[in-house]
C-alpha positions in Angstrom: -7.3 -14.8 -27.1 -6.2 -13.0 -23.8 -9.5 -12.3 -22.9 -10.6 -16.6 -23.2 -7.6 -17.3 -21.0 -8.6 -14.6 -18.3 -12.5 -16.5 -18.6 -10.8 -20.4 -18.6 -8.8 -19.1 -15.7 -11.4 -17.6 -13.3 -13.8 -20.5 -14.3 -10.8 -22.8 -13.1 -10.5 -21.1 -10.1 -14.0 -20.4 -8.6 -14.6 -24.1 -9.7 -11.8 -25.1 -7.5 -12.7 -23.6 -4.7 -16.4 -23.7 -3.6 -18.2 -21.3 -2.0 -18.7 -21.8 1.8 -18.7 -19.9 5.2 -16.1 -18.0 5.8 -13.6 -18.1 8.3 -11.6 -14.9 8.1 -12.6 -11.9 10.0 -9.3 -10.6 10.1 -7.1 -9.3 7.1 -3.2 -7.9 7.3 -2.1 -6.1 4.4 1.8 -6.1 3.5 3.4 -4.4 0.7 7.0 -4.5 -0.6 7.7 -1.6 -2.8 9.0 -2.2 -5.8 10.3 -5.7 -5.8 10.4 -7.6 -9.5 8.7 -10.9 -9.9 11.7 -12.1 -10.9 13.2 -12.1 -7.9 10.5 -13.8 -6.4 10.2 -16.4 -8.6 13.9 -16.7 -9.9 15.8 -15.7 -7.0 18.8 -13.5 -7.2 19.9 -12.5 -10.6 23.4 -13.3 -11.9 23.5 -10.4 -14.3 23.6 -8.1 -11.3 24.9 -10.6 -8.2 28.1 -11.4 -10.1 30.7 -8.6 -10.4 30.9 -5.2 -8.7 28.6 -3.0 -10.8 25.6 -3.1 -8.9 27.3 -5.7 -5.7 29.7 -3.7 -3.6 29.9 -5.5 -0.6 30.7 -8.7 0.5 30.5 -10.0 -2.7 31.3 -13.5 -1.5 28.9 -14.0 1.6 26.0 -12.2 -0.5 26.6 -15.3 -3.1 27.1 -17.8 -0.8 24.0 -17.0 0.8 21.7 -16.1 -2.1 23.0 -18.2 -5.0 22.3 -21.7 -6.5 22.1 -22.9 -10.1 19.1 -24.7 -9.2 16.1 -22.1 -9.2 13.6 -23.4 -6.9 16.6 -23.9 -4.3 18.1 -20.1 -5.4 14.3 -18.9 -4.7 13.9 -20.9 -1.5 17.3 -18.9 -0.4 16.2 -15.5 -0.6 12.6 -16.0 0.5 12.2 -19.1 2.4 8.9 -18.0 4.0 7.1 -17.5 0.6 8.5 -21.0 -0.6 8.7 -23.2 2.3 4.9 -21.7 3.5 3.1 -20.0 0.9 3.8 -22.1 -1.7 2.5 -25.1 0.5 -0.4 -23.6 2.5 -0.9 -20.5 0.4 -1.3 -19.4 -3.3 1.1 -17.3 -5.0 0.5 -15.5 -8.2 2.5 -13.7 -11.3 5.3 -16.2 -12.5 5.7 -14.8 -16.1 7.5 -17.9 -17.3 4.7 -20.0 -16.8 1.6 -17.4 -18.4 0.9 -16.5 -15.1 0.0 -12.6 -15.2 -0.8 -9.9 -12.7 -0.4 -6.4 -14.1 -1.4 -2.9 -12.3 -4.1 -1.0 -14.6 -2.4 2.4 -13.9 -0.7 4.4 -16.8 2.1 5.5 -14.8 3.8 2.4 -13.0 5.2 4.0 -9.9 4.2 4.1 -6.6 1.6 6.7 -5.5 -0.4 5.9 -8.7 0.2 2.2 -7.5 -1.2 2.3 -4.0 -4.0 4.5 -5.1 -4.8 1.4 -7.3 -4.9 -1.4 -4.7 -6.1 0.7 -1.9 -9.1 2.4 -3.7 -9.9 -0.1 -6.8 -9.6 2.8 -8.6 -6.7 3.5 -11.2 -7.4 7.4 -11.4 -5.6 9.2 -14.3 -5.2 12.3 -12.1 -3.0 10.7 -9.9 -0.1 11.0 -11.7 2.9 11.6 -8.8 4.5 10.7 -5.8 3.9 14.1 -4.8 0.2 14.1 -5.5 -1.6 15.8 -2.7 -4.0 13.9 0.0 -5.9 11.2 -1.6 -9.9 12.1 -2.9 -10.8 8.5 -3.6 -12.4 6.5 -0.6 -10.2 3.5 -0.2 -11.2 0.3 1.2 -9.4 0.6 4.6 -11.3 3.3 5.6 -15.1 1.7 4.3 -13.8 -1.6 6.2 -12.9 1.1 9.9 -17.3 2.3 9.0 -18.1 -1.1 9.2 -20.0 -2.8 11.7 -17.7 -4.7 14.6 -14.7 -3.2 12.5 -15.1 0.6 13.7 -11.5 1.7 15.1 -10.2 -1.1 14.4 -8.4 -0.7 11.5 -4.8 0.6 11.5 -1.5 1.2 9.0 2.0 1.6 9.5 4.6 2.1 6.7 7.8 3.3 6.0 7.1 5.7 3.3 5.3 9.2 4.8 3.7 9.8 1.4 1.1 7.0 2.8 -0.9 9.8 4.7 -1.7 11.3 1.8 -2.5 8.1 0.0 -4.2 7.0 2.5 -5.8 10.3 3.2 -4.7 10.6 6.6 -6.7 13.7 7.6 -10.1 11.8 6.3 -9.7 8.0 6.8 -10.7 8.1 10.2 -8.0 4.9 11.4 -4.6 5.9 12.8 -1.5 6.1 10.0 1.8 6.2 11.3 4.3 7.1 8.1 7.9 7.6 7.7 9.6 8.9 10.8 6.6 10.1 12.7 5.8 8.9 16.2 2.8 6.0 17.0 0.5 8.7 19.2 -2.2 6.3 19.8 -3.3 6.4 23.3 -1.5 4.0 26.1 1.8 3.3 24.6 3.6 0.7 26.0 7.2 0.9 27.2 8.3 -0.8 24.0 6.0 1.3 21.8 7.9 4.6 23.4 11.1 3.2 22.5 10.7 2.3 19.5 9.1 6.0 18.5 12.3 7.6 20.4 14.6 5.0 18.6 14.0 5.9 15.4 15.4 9.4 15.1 18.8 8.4 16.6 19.3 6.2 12.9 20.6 7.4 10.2 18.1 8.6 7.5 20.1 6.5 4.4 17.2 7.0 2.0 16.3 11.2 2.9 13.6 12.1 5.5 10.4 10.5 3.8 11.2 6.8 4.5 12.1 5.1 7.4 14.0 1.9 7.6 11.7 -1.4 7.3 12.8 -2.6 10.3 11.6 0.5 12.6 8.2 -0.1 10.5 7.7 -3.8 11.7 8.4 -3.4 15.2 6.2 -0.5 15.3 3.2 -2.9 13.4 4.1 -5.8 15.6 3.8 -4.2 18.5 0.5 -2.1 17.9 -0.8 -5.9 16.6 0.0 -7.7 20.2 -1.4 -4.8 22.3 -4.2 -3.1 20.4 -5.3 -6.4 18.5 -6.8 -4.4 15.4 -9.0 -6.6 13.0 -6.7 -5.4 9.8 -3.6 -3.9 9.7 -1.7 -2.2 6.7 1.9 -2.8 6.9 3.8 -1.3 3.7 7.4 -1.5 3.7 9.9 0.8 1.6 13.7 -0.5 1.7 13.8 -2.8 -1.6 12.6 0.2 -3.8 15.2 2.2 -1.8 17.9 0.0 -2.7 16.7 -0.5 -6.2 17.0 3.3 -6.6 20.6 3.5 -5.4 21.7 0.9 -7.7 22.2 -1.5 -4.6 21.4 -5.3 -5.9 23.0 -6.7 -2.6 20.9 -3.9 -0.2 17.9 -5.2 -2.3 18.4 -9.0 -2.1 18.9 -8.1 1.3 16.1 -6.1 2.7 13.5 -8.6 0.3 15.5 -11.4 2.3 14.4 -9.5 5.7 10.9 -8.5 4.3 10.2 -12.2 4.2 11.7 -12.7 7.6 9.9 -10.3 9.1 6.3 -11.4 7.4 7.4 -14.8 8.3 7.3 -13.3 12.0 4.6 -11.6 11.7 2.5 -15.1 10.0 4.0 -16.8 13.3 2.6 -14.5 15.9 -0.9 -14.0 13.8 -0.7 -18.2 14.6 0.4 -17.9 18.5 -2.5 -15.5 19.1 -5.8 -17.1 19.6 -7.9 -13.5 18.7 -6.0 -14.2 15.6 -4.9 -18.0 14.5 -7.1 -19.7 11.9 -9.2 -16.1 11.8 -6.8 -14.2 9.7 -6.0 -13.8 5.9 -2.4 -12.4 5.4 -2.1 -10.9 1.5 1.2 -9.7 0.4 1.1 -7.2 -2.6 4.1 -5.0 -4.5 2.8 -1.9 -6.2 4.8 -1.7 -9.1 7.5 -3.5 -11.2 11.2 -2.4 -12.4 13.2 -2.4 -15.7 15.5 -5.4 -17.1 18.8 -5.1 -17.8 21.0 -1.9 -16.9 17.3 -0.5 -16.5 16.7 -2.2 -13.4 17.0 0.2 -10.9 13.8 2.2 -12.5 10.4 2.1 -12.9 7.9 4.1 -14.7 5.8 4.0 -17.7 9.1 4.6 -19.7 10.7 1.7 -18.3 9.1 -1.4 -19.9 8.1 -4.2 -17.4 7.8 -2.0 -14.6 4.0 -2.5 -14.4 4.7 -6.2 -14.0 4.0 -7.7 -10.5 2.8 -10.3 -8.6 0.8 -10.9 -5.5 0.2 -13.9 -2.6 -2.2 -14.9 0.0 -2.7 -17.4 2.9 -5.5 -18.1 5.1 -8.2 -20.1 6.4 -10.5 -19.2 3.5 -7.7 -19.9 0.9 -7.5 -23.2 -0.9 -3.6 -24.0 -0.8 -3.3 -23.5 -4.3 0.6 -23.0 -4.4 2.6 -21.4 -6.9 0.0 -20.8 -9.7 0.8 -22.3 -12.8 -2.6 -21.8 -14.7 -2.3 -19.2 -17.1 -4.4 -16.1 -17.0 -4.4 -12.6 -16.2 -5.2 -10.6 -13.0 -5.0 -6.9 -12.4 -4.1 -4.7 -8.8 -7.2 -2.7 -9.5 -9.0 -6.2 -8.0 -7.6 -6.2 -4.9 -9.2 -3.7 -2.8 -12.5 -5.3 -3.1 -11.0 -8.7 -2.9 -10.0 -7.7 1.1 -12.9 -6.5 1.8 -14.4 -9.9 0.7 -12.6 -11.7 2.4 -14.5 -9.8 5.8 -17.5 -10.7 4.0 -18.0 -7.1 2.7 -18.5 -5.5 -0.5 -16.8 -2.5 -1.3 -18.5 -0.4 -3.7 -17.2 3.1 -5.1 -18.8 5.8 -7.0 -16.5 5.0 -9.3 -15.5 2.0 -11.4 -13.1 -0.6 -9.8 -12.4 -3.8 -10.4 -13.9 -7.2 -9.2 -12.7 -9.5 -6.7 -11.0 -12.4 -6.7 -13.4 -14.8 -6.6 -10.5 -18.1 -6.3 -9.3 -17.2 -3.5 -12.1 -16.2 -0.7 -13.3 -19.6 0.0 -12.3 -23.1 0.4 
């Protein structure tokens, strides 16, 4: 039965959207670690917002500014961007409630497995922990930086250092600039040197191997209006930080600034003209978390935590909204989904999962 859904669903989709020139040669990549789809599509939950438990802080402001009965207007709270923009010029997939799945294929539900999975296609067994060593699986990053018109012109920044060995820092051949280290591509700006002198004056809140979101962006922004790279990885860290820590209000929080901060980014990509109507802007999580008490975890122990959800916007995307058709899609797709969208087709020596074929053309 799952498998005729997942066949009525792509049939829906590629029928919906015919196949026609594309207009994106330009693809930014932005990850939230960790975040539920239930957030994302419920808005904050009461279980954890209400009381003191798990909300320490300003208890009051965080429910004045994040609560509502209504769940479309709770949602619109903590992530306008995604549901004032995406949902009207966009597509945004994995709302549960309405049969609307997107799973990872991994065994192991947690991050480096995770990342491995929508960066390579590939949903290795041997990659089994966050401390796995660097990365032996091409990903599609580093096939788009060997591609004609797109050599050196590929570039990542996250918050989370364990991304140059995911990303295979030594081998991808694009700069990766993880966790506290410096952006030591050549002519910095004046704001670029700040912001790499900045950073080590802050407080490391979540240990030495993940630096604050906000740091992250600036640093991505930046390298975006001065280099101009065709495709940038942006992959931020603090909502799986939070989680960790037991912080509901922290998380609400930084996912309420992580859709600031893509909003930003969306606005710029618009304002640029090597950019505007030229870009597709995808916006991916790598792994889910528990229910209940069991929130604050994620793993294959943890039920639900391979649950997640993903969205896009672009020129080449039919604004499909909030996607209420059920069916079932899978992270494994994604890497050669992007490199579709540049009108490439990532192959691997080993087997990875096909694009999305809905959403790469109008």
């Amino acid at each position: 039965m799952k498998k005729s859904l997942v066949l009525l669903f792509l049939i829906a989709l590629s029928q919906a959207v015919p196949a026609q020139k594309r207009k994106s040669d330009k693809l930014v990549i932005i990850t939230l670690d960790g975040y539920r789809w239930k957030e994302l599509f419920r808005g904050a939950d009461s279980a954890y917002l209400f009381g003191s438990e798990f909300t320490s802080q300003d208890s009051a402001g965080r429910l004045k500014k994040y609560w509502d009965k209504d769940i479309n207007k709770r949602r619109k709270k903590l992530m306008p961007f995604f549901w004032n923009t995406i949902a009207k010029e966009g597509a945004i997939f994995g709302n549960r409630d309405l049969g609307n799945y997107v799973n990872v294929k991994n065994r192991y539900w947690f991050s480096y497995p995770g990342y491995n999975e929508m960066f390579t296609g590939y949903p290795d067994t041997l990659v089994n922990s966050n401390n796995y060593p660097p990365n032996p699986n091409i990903n599609v990053l580093e096939f788009i930086n060997k591609q004609p018109g797109y050599e050196q012109q590929v570039a990542a920044f996250t918050s989370w250092n364990a991304f140059n060995r995911i990303l295979n820092k030594e081998r991808c051949g694009f700069p990766v600039t993880a966790g506290y280290a410096n952006l030591t591509t050549p002519n910095l700006t004046e704001t670029q040197k700040l912001l790499n002198e900045q950073q080590h004056y802050l407080p490391k809140i979540f240990g030495g191997a993940e630096r604050p979101d906000a740091v992250t962006f600036f640093m991505a922004k930046e390298y975006l209006k001065n280099s101009h790279p065709k495709v940038l990885q942006l992959s931020f860290i603090d909502t799986d930080a939070f989680g960790h820590q037991g912080k509901y209000d922290f998380y609400l929080d930084a996912a309420h600034y992580n859709d600031a901060m893509i909003a930003d980014i969306w606005k710029y990509i618009q304002s640029d003209p090597f950019y505007k109507d030229q870009t597709t802007l995808f916006i991916a999580v790598d792994h889910g978390r528990g229910d209940d008490k069991t929130w604050r975890n994620h793993s294959a122990a943890v039920p639900h935590s391979d649950e997640i959800w993903f969205a896009v916007i672009g020129p080449d995307t039919k604004p499909l909204g909030e996607i209420k058709t059920q069916g079932q899609l899978f992270q494994y797709q994604y890497a050669k989904t992007w490199a579709g969208f540049l009108g490439f087709d990532f192959t691997s020596k080993n087997p990875i999962g096909e694009k999305i074929e809905g959403i790469l053309g109008r």
